[in-house]
C-alpha positions as CSV (number, residue, x, y, z in Angstrom):
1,X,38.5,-48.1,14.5
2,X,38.8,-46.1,17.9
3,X,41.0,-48.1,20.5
4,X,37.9,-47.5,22.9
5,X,35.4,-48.9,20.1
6,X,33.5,-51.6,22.7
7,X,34.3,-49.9,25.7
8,X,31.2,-48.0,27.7
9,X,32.1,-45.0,30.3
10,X,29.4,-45.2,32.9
11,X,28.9,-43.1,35.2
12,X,26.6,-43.0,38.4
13,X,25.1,-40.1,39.9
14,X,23.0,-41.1,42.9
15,X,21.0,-38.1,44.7
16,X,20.8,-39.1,48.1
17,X,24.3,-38.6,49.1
18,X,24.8,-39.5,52.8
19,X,26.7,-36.3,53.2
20,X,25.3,-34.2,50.3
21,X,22.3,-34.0,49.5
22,X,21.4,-33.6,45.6
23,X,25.4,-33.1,45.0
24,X,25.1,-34.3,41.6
25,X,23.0,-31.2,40.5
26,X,25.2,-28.5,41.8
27,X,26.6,-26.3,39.7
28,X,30.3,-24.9,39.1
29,X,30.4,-22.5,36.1
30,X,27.0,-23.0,35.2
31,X,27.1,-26.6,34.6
32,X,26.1,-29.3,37.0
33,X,28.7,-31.6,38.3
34,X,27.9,-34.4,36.4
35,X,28.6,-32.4,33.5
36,X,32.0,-31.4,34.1
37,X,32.9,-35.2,34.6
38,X,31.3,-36.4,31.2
39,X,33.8,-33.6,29.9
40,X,36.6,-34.7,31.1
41,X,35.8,-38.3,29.6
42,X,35.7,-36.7,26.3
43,X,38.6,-35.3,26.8
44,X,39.8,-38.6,27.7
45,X,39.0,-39.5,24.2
46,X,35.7,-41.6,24.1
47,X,33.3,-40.4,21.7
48,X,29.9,-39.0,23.6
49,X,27.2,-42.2,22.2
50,X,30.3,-44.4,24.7
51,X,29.4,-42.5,27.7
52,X,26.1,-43.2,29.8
53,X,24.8,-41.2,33.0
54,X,23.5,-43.7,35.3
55,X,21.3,-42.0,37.7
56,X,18.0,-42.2,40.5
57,X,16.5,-39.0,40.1
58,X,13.8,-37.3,37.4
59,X,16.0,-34.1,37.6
60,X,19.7,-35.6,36.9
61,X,17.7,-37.1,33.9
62,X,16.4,-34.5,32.5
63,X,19.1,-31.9,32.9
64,X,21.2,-34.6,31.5
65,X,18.6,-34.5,28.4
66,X,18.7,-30.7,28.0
67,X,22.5,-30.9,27.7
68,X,22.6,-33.6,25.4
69,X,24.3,-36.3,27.9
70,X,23.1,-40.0,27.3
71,X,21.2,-41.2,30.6
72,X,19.3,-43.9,31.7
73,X,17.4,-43.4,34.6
74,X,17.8,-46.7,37.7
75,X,16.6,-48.3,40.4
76,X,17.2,-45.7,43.5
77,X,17.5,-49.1,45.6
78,X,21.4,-49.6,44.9
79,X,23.5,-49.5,47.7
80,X,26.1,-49.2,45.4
81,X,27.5,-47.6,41.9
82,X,28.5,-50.8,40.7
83,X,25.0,-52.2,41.2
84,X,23.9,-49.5,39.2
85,X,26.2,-50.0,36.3
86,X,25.0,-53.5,36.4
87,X,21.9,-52.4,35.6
88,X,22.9,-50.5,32.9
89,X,24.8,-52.9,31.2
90,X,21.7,-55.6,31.3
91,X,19.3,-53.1,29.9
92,X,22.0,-52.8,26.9
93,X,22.4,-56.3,26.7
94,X,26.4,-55.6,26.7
95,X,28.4,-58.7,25.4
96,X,30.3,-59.9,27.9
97,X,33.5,-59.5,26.4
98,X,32.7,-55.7,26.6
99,X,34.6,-53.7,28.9
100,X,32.7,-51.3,31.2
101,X,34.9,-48.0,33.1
102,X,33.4,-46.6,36.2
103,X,34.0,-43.3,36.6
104,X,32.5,-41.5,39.5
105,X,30.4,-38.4,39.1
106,X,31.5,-36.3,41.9
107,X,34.8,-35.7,39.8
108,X,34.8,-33.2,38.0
109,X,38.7,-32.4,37.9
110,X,39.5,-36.1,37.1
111,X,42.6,-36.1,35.2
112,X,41.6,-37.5,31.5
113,X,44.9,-38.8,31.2
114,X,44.0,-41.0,34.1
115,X,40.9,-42.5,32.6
116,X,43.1,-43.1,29.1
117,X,45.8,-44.6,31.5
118,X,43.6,-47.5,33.4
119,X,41.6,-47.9,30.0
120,X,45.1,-48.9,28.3
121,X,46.1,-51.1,31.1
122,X,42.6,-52.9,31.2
123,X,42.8,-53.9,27.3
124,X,46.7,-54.9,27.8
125,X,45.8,-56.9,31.4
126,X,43.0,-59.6,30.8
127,X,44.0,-61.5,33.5
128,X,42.4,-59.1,35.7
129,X,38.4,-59.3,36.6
130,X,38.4,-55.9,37.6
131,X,41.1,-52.9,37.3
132,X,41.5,-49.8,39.4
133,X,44.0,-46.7,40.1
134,X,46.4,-46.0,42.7
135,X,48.8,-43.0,43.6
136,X,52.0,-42.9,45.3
137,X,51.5,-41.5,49.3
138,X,53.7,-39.0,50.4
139,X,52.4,-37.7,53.4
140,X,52.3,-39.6,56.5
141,X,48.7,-37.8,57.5
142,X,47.3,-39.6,54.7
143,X,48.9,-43.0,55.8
144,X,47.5,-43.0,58.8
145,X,43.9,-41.0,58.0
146,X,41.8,-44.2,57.5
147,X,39.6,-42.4,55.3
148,X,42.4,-42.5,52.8
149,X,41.8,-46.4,51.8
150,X,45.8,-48.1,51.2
151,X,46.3,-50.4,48.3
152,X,48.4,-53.3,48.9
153,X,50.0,-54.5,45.8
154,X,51.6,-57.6,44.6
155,X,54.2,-58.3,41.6
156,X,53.1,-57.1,37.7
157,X,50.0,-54.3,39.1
158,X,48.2,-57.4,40.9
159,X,46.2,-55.4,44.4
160,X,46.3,-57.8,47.2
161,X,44.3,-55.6,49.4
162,X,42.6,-52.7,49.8
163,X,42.4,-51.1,53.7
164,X,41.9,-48.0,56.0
165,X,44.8,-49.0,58.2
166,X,48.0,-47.7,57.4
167,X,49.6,-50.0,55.3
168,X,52.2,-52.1,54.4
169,X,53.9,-50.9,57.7
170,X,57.8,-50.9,57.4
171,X,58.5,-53.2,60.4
172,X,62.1,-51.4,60.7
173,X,60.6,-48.0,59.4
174,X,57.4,-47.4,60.6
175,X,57.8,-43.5,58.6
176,X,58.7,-45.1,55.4
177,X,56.4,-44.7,52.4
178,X,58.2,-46.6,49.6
179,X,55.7,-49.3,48.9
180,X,52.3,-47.0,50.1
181,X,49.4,-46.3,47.5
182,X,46.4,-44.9,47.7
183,X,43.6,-46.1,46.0
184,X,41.6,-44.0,43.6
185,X,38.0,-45.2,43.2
186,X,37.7,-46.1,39.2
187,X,37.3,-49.3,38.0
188,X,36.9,-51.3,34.2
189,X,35.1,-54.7,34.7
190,X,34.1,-56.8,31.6
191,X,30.8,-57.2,31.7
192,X,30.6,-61.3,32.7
193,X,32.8,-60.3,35.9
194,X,31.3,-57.7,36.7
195,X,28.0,-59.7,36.7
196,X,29.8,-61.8,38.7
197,X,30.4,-59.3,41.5
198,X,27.2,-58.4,41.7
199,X,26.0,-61.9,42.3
200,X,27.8,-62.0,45.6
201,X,26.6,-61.0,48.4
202,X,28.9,-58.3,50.8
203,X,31.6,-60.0,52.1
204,X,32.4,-59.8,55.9
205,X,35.7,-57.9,54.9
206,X,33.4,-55.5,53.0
207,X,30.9,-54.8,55.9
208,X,34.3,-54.7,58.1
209,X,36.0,-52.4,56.2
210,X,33.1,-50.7,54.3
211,X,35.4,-51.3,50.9
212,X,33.3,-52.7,48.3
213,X,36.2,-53.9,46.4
214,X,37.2,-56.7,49.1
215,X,34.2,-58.3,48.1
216,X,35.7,-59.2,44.6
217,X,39.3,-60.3,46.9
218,X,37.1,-62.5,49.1
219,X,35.5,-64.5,46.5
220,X,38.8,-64.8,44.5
221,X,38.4,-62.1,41.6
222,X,41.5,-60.6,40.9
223,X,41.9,-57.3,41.0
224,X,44.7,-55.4,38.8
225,X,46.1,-51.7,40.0
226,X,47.5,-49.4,37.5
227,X,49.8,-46.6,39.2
228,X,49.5,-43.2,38.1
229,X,51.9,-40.8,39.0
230,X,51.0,-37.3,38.6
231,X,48.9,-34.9,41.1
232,X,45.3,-36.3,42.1
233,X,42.7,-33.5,42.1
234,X,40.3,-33.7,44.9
235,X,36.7,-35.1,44.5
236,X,33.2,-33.7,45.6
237,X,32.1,-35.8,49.3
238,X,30.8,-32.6,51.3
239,X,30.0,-29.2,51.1
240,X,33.5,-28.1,51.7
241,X,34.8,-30.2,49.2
242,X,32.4,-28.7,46.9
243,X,33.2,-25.1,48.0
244,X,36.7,-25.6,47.5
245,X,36.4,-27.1,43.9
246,X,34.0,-24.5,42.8
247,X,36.5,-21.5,43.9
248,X,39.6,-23.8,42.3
249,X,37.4,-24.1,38.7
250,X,35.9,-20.5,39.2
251,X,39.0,-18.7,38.7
């Protein structure tokens, strides 16, 4: 029996991106976005009937179809992906022991080593409601761009916080980078917290920081942070994002 045997990869592909428009449909060699990501989960080694396209949009859902990904088609009133995995996971009546990854469909160059990585720690940290990823920061430009969000971590992988300040600030140092992560936006819930989560309502630290995960930290769900240590390819927000990406996986 596969490791991943009661584990569903979902993953959201909304088409009214804020700051592109119909993203998930855009090609790079040939294949939409969406396409490339559900790749790179196979690659991560979950078997295709484990991996559901959650999308909004008669299009994504059919294109999905043609190239043989399983989709359900959702509510295009979620203000968020995790709403829309939650939706997911009640139309499949999931148990709620199950364990559910989010993995973002405006990745296409996610590292499969990093999905494998946070699925391992997930089954081996139970404690945990929800888990996530984090990555060493090096430069100080990304410590103080507050559209990199900072992970604050505790002892054994346990996230204390999740900000767009620069953070934990050195009060002797204010250069050094020794305890500064990034956080990389993947997440495994079981499926009874994650229902959980979604039975909140935003948190003022949420609307504050416009961080869906401090919603989970207000109301006391703790959040575990695996670190992965190898070189984070960049994701798909904008058209030069996407122009980039395309001319990197064109070559």
């Amino acid at each position: 029996m596969s490791l991943y045997q009661n584990i569903k990869v979902i993953i959201p592909a909304r088409f009214n991106s804020s700051r592109l428009q119909g993203k998930p449909l855009l090609l790079i060699n040939g294949f939409p976005i969406f396409w490339h990501v559900f790749q790179r989960c196979i690659e991560a080694g979950f078997s295709s009937e484990n991996i559901i396209l959650a999308t909004d949009h008669k299009k994504i859902f059919e294109l999905a179809e043609e190239l043989n990904i399983p989709v359900m088609m959702t509510s295009d009133k979620h203000e968020s992906g995790t709403d829309r995995i939650n939706e997911v996971v009640t139309k499949l009546d999931l148990d709620d022991d199950s364990l559910v990854i989010n993995v973002q469909g405006d990745e296409p160059l996610i590292p499969p080593q990093l999905i494998k990585q946070l699925a391992l720690f997930a089954l081996e940290n139970k404690k945990f409601a929800l888990t996530t990823a984090v990555t060493p920061i090096s430069k100080y430009q990304d410590f103080i761009n507050p559209n990199v969000v900072k992970a604050i971590l505790g002892e054994e992988g346990r996230a204390i916080y999740f900000t767009r300040s620069p953070s934990p600030l050195n009060r002797d140092d204010s250069d050094s980078l020794d305890l500064a992560y990034r956080h990389i936006g993947i997440y495994t819930y079981r499926v009874s917290d994650l229902k959980v989560f979604c039975s909140y309502s935003e948190s003022s630290l949420e609307q504050y920081e416009m961080l869906e995960q401090l919603r989970a930290l207000s109301n006391g769900m703790p959040i575990g942070a695996c670190i992965y240590n190898d070189v984070l390819p960049h994701g798909i927000d904008t058209q030069a994002d996407y122009d980039a990406v395309k001319l990197l996986m064109e070559i």
